[in-house]
SEGU-847240 format. One record per residue (C-alpha): residue number from 1; chain; z, y, x. Coordinates in steps of 0.1 Angstrom, whole numbers. Layout:
N
NODE  baro  nuro      w      v      u
NODE   NUM     A      Z      Y      X
...
//
This chain:
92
NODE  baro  nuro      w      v      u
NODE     1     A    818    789    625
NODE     2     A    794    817    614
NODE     3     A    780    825    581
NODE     4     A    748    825    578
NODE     5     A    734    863    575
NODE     6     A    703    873    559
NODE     7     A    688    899    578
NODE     8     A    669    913    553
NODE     9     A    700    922    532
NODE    10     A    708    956    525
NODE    11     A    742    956    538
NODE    12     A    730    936    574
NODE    13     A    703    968    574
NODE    14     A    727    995    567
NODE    15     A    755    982    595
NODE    16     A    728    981    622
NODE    17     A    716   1009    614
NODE    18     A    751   1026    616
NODE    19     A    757   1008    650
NODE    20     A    723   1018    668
NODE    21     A    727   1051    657
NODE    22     A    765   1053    671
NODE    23     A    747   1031    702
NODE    24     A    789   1029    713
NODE    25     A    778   1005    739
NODE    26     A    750   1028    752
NODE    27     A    725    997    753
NODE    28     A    701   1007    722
NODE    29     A    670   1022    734
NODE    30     A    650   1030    701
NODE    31     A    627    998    702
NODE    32     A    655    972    713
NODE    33     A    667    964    672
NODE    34     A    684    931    680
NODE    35     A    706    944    704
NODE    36     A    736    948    684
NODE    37     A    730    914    664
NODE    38     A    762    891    672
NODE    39     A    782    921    671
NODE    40     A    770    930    634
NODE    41     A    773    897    623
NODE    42     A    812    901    634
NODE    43     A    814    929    617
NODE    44     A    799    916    587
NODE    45     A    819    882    589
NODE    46     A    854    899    594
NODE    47     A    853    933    581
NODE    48     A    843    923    548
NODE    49     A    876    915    532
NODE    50     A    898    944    547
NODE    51     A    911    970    523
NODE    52     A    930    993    551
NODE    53     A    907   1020    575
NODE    54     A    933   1012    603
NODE    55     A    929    976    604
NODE    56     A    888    977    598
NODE    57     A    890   1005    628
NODE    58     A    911    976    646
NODE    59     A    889    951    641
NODE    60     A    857    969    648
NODE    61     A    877    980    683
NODE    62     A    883    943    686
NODE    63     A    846    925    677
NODE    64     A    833    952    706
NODE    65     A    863    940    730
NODE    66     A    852    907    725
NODE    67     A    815    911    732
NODE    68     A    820    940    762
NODE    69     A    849    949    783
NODE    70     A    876    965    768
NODE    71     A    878    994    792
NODE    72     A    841   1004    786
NODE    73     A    851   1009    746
NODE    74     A    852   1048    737
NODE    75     A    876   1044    710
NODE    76     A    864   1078    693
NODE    77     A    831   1068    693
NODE    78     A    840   1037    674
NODE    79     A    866   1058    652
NODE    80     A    836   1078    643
NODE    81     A    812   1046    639
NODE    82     A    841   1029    617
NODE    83     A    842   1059    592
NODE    84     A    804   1055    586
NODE    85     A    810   1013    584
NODE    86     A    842   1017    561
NODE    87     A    825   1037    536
NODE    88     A    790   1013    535
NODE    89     A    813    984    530
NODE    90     A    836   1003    501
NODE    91     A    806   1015    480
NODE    92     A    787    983    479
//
């Protein structure tokens, strides 16, 4: 089961707009802002509690494996992405 996200909050805000910018998927077009939505709401849901870069990385690589194939996943694109997530998450 989900938790409920407020998509409003600060943190929601500052994950999309890390992952529209990073677009890893290629499928954000500059107008599209929901595009991303279940897979920031993973990130949100299971990223929140990890204290190591290797597993968040992991589990970033993972929510995107989920939603997409695997094999369409640049993994340094998402390396790159997770720095930018990792350090929202450890200074708020």
């Amino acid at each position: 089961m989900r938790n409920w996200i407020n998509r409003n909050d600060k943190m929601f805000l500052n994950v999309k707009d890390i992952v529209n910018k990073y677009d890893p998927m290629g499928i954000y077009l500059g107008f599209n802002e929901d595009e991303y939505e279940p897979e920031i709401i993973d990130i949100l849901n299971r990223c929140k509690s990890i204290k190591d870069f290797e597993k968040f990385k992991g589990e970033i690589i993972n929510i995107f494996a989920y939603w997409f194939n695997r094999a369409l996943i640049n993994d340094e694109d998402i390396y790159k992405m997770a720095k930018d997530l990792w350090e929202v998450f450890n200074n708020n």
